[in-house]
C-alpha positions as semicolon CSV with decimal commas, in nm:
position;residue;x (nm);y (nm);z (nm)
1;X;1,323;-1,636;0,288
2;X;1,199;-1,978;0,103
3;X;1,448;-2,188;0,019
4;X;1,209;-2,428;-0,200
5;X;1,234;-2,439;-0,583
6;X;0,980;-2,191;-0,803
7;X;0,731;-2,396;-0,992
8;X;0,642;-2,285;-1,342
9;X;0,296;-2,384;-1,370
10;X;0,117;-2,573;-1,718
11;X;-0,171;-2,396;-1,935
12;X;-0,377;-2,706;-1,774
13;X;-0,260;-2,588;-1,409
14;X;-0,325;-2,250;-1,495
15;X;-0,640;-2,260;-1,631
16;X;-0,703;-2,441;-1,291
17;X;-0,592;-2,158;-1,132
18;X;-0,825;-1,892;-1,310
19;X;-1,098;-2,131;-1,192
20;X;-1,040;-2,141;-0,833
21;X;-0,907;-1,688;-0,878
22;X;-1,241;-1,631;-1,061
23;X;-1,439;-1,798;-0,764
24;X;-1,243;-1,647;-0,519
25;X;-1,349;-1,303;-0,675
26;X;-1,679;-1,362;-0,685
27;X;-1,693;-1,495;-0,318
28;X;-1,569;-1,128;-0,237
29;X;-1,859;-0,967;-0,464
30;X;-2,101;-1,167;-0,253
31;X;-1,985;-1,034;0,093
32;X;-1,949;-0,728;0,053
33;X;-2,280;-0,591;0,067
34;X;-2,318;-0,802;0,386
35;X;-2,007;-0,498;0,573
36;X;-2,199;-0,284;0,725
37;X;-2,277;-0,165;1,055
38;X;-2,399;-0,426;1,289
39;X;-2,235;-0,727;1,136
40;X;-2,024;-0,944;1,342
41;X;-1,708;-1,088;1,179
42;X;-1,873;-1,414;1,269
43;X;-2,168;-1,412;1,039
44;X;-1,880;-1,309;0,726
45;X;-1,748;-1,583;0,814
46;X;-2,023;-1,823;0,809
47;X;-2,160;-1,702;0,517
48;X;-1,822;-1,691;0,359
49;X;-1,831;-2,115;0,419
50;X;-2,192;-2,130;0,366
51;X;-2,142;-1,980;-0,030
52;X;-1,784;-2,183;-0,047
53;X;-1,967;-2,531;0,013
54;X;-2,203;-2,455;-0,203
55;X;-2,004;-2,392;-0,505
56;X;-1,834;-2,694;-0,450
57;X;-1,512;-2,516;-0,311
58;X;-1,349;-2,586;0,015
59;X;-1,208;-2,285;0,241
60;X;-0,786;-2,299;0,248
61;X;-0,805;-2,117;0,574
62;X;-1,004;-2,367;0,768
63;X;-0,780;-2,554;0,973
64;X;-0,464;-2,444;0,776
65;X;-0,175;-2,484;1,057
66;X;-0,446;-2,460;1,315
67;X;-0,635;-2,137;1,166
68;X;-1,008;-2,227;1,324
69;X;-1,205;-2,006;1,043
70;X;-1,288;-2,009;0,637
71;X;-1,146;-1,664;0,623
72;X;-0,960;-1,381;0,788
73;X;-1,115;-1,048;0,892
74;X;-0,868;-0,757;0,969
75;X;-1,067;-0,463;1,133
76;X;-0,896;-0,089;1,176
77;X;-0,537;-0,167;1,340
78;X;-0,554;-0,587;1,248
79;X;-0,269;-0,601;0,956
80;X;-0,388;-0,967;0,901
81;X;-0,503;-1,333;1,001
82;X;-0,793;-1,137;1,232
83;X;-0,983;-1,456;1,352
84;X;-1,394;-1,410;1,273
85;X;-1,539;-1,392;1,591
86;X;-1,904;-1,303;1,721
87;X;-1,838;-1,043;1,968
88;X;-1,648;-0,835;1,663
89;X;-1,909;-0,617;1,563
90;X;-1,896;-0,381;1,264
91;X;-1,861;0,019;1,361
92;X;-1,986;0,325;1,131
93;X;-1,610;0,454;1,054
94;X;-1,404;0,063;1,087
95;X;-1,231;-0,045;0,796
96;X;-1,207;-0,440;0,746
97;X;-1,017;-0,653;0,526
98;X;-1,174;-0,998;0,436
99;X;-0,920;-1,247;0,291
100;X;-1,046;-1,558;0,114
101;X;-0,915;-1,860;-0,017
102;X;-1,139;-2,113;-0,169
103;X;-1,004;-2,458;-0,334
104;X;-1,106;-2,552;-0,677
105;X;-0,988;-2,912;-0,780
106;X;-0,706;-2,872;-0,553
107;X;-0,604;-2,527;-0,648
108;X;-0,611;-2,209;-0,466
109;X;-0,766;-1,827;-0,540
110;X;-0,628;-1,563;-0,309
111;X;-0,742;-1,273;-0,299
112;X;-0,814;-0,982;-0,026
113;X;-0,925;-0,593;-0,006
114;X;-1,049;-0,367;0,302
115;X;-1,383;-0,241;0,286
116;X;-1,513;0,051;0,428
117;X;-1,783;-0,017;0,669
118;X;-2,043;0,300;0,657
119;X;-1,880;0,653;0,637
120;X;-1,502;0,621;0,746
121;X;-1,305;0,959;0,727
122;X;-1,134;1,127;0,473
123;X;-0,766;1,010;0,655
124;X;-0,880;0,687;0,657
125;X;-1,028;0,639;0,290
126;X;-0,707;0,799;0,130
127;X;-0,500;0,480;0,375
128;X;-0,741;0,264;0,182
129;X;-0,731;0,447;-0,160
130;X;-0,324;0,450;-0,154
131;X;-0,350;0,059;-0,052
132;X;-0,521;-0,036;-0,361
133;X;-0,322;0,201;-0,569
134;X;-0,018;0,054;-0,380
135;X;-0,156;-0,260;-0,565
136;X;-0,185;-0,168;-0,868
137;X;0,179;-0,080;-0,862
138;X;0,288;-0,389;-0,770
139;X;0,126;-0,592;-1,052
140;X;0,197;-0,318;-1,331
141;X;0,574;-0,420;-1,276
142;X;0,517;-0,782;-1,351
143;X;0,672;-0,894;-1,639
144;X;0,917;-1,140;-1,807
145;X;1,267;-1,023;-1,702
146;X;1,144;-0,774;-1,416
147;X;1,283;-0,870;-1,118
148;X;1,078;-0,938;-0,744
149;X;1,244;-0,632;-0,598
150;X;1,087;-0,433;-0,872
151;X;0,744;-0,490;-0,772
152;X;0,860;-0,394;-0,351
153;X;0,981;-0,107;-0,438
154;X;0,693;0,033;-0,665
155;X;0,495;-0,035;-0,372
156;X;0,715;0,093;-0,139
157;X;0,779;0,435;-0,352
158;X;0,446;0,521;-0,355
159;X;0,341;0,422;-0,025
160;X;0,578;0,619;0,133
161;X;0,531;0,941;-0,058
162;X;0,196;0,910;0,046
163;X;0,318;0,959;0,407
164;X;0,237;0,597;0,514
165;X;0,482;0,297;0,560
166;X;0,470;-0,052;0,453
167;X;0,518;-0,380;0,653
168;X;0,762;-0,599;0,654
169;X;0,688;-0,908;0,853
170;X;0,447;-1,029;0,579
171;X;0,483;-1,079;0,242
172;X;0,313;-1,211;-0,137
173;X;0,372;-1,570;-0,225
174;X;0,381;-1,865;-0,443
175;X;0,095;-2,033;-0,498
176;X;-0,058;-2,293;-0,676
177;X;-0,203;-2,621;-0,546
178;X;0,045;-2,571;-0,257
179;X;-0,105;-2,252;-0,003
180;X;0,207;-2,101;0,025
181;X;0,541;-2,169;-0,190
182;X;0,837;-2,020;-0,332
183;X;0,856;-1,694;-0,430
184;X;0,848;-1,451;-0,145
185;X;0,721;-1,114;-0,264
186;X;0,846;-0,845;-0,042
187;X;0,653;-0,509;-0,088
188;X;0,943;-0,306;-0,023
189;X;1,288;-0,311;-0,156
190;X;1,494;-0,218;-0,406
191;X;1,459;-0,222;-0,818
192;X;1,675;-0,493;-0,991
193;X;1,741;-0,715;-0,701
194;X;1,587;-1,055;-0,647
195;X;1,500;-1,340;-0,850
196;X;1,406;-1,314;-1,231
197;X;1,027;-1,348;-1,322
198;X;0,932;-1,567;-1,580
199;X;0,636;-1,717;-1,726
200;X;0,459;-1,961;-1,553
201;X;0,556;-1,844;-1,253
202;X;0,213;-1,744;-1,088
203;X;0,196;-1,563;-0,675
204;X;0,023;-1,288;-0,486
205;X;0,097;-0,928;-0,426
206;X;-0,067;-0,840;-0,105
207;X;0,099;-0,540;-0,006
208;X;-0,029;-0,436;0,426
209;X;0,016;-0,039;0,446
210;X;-0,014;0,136;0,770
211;X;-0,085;0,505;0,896
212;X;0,183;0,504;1,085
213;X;0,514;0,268;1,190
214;X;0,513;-0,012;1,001
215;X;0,599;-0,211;1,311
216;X;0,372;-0,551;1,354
217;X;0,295;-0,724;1,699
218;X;0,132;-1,073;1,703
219;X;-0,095;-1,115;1,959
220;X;-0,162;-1,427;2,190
221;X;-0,344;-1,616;1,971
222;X;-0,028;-1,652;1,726
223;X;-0,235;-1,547;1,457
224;X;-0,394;-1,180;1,455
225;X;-0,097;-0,923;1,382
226;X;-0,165;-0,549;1,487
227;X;-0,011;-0,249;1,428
228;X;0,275;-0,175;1,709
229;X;0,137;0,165;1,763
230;X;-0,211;0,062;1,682
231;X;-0,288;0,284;1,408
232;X;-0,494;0,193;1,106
233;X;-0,371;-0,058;0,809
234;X;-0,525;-0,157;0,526
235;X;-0,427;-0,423;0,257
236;X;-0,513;-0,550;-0,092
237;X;-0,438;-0,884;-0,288
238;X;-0,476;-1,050;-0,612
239;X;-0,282;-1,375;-0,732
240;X;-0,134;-1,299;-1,065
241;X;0,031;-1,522;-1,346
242;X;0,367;-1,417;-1,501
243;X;0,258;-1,413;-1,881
244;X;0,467;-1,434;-2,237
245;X;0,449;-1,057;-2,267
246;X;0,321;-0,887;-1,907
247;X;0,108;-1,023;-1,659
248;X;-0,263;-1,220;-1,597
249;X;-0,449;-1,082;-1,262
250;X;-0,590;-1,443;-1,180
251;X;-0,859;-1,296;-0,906
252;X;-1,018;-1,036;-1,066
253;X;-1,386;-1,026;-1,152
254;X;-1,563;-1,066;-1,489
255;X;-1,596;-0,723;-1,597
256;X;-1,339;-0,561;-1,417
């Protein structure tokens, strides 16, 4: 766990933050119509930077402890940090999640969710469907008082009812103008436990489920995680903002 101090972040630093969230939502609007069949992970990618440059944003990703792309794509069994690449091409029936990160005067949106590229199965829409329910959750626990393990094991309840499991190895964060920071937000564990949430305090709930063990391997690149047993996983993220009376979803798009 993070052993730095939680930063309660200013109206000014927070309005910063729904500035660099909003863009980051709106970066994922524009790719998605761009997953479909035939699509390499590569041209996401470039396009991704291509839109980020010019609306004056930088890419977080890029270069971020050695990362070599402006976002991550995670196809079928990748939990995360799947490295763009153009040999990856799209597949009627994949599933891929596109994580972006843009910097807005010096702060950060996160934000993530797993697309369905063409016409994936039943099984594997309901992984995706219980994902971004899983998500939902997570954020509807958020408020002053609650405590972190509240929001893990919301997430975790439902996941695993659903008959799927819910990794471990990765978890939400703090996040402001630093990438990653104090909190750690575990999507499974147990109600009451953990540190107090109060207002000001802004991080992501990304919760990773998978269809089967929730098991991770990292492969040789000491980036792309996979499923143990290879199975499907899917994942959703928003950064959210503790508020005075519930909670702020920082990365969600106008109108939603």
């Amino acid at each position: 766990m993070r052993t730095e101090t939680i930063v309660i972040l200013s109206q000014r630093e927070l309005d910063k933050m729904r500035k660099a969230g909003h863009l980051a939502a709106k970066l994922l609007q524009h790719l998605e119509p761009l997953v479909k069949p035939g699509v390499s992970t590569l041209e996401l990618n470039d396009e991704a930077e291509r839109w980020t440059l010019a609306h004056g944003a930088k890419s977080a990703p890029l270069g971020y402890k050695g990362f070599p792309k402006s976002i991550c794509t995670s196809v079928n069994e990748v939990i995360c940090h799947g490295i763009p690449n153009a040999k990856q091409i799209l597949k009627d029936g994949d599933i891929i999640n596109i994580d972006v990160t843009p910097i807005v005067d010096g702060y950060h949106g996160d934000t993530s969710k797993t697309f369905l590229v063409g016409n994936p199965s039943p099984k594997v829409k309901k992984l995706v469907e219980v994902t971004e329910e899983c998500l939902r959750r997570g954020i509807a626990e958020v408020k002053p008082g609650a405590k972190i393990g509240d929001i893990g094991a919301a997430i975790q309840e439902y996941a695993e009812a659903e008959g799927f499991s819910v990794v471990r190895d990765f978890v939400g964060h703090g996040i402001s103008n630093i990438f990653h920071t104090a909190p750690d937000i575990p999507h499974y564990g147990t109600r009451g436990k953990g540190k107090r949430l109060r207002p000001g305090m802004v991080f992501t709930i990304e919760p990773m489920i998978n269809e089967g063990t929730w098991e991770v391997e990292v492969l040789s690149d000491k980036w792309t995680a996979v499923t143990r047993d290879r199975k499907l996983s899917a994942q959703f993220e928003h950064t959210i903002a503790v508020t005075e009376d519930g909670v702020e979803i920082l990365t969600q798009a106008e109108g939603d």
